[in-house]
C-alpha positions in Angstrom: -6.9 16.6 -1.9 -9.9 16.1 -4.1 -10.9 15.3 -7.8 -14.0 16.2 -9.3 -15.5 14.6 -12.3 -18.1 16.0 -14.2 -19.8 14.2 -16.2 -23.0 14.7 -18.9 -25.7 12.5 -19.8 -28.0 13.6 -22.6 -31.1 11.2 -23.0 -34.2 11.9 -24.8 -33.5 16.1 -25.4 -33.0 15.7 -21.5 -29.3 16.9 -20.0 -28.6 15.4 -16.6 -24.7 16.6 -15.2 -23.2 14.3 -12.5 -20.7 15.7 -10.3 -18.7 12.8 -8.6 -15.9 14.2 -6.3 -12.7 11.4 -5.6 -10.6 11.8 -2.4 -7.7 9.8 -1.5 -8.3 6.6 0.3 -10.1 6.9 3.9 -8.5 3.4 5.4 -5.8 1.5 5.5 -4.6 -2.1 4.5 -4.5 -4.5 6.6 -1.4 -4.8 9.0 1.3 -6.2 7.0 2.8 -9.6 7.7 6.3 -10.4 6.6 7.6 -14.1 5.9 11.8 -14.0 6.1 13.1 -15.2 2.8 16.7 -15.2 3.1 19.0 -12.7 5.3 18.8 -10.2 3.0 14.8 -10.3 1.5 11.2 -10.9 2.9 7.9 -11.4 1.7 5.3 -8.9 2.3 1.5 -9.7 2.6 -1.1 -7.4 3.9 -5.0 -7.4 3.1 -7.0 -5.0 0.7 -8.7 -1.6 2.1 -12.3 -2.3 2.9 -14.2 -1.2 -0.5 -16.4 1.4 1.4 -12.6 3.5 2.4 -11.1 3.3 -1.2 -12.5 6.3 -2.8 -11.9 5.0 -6.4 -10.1 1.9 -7.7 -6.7 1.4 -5.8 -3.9 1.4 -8.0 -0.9 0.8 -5.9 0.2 0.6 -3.0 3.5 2.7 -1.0 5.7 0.8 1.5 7.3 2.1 4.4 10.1 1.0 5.7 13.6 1.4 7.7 16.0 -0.6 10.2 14.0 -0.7 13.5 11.3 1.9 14.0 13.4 4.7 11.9 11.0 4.6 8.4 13.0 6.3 5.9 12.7 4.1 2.8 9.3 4.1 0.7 8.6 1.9 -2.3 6.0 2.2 -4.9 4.8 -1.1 -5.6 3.5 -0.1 -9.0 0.6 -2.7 -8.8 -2.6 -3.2 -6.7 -1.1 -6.9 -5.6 -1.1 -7.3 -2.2 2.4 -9.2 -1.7 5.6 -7.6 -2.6 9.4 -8.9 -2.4 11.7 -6.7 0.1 15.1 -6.7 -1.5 18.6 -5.8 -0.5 18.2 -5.8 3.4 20.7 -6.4 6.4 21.0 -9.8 7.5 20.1 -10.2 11.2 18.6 -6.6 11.5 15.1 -5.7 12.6 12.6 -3.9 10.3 9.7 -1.8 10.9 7.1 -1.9 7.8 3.5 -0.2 7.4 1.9 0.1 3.7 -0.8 2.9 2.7 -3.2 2.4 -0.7 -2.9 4.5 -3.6 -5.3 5.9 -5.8 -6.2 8.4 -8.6 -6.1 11.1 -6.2 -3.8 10.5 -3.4 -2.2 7.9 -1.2 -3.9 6.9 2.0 -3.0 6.3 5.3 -0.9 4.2 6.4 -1.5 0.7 8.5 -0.6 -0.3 11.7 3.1 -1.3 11.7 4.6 -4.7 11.9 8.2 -5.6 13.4 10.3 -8.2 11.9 13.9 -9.2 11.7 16.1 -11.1 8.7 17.3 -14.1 9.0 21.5 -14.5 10.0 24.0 -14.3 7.4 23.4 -17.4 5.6 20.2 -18.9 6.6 16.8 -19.0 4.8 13.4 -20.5 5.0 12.3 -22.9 2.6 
């Protein structure tokens, strides 16, 4: 999937039309790494897509997600930061999570997958 954008420039009684074509994001974000909050929430953190594979400004960001390697629950994070608070999971239960950057056009593909599990009913890191 592609945009194009024309655009016209008019300079001196000279007319010079851009065409600039946007396509969804060619990489992906770093791997995500998660931090265990409590038993039921973690911290995600990945790192940016290179500038020369974002195709545009990236304007958020989607994660998947599911209990071990089943991925069946996606969140729009709504926001280009590159940290976002997992809510409402199992405690003791291991996750699978990969994110994929969003832009005007499309969203990208997704990252390598990490492999974390919450923390037992209970527990927490400070």
């Amino acid at each position: 999937m592609e945009k194009l954008i024309l655009t016209k420039w008019q300079f001196d009684n000279s007319h010079c039309i851009f065409f600039l074509t946007i396509t969804a994001p060619s990489g992906s974000p770093g791997v995500p790494t998660a931090s265990v909050i409590m038993s039921t929430s973690i911290s995600l953190t990945w790192t940016e897509i290179d500038i020369s594979e974002r195709n545009g400004v990236i304007t958020s960001y989607i994660i998947q997600y599911g209990e071990g390697t089943y991925r069946n629950i996606l969140i729009n994070t709504l926001s280009n930061a590159t940290t976002h608070l997992i809510t409402g999971l199992k405690p003791f239960t291991q996750y699978t999570f990969t994110v994929a950057g969003v832009n005007s056009v499309n969203t990208g593909p997704f990252s390598n997958t990490t492999i974390v599990v919450t923390a037992k009913e209970g527990e927490y890191n400070k």
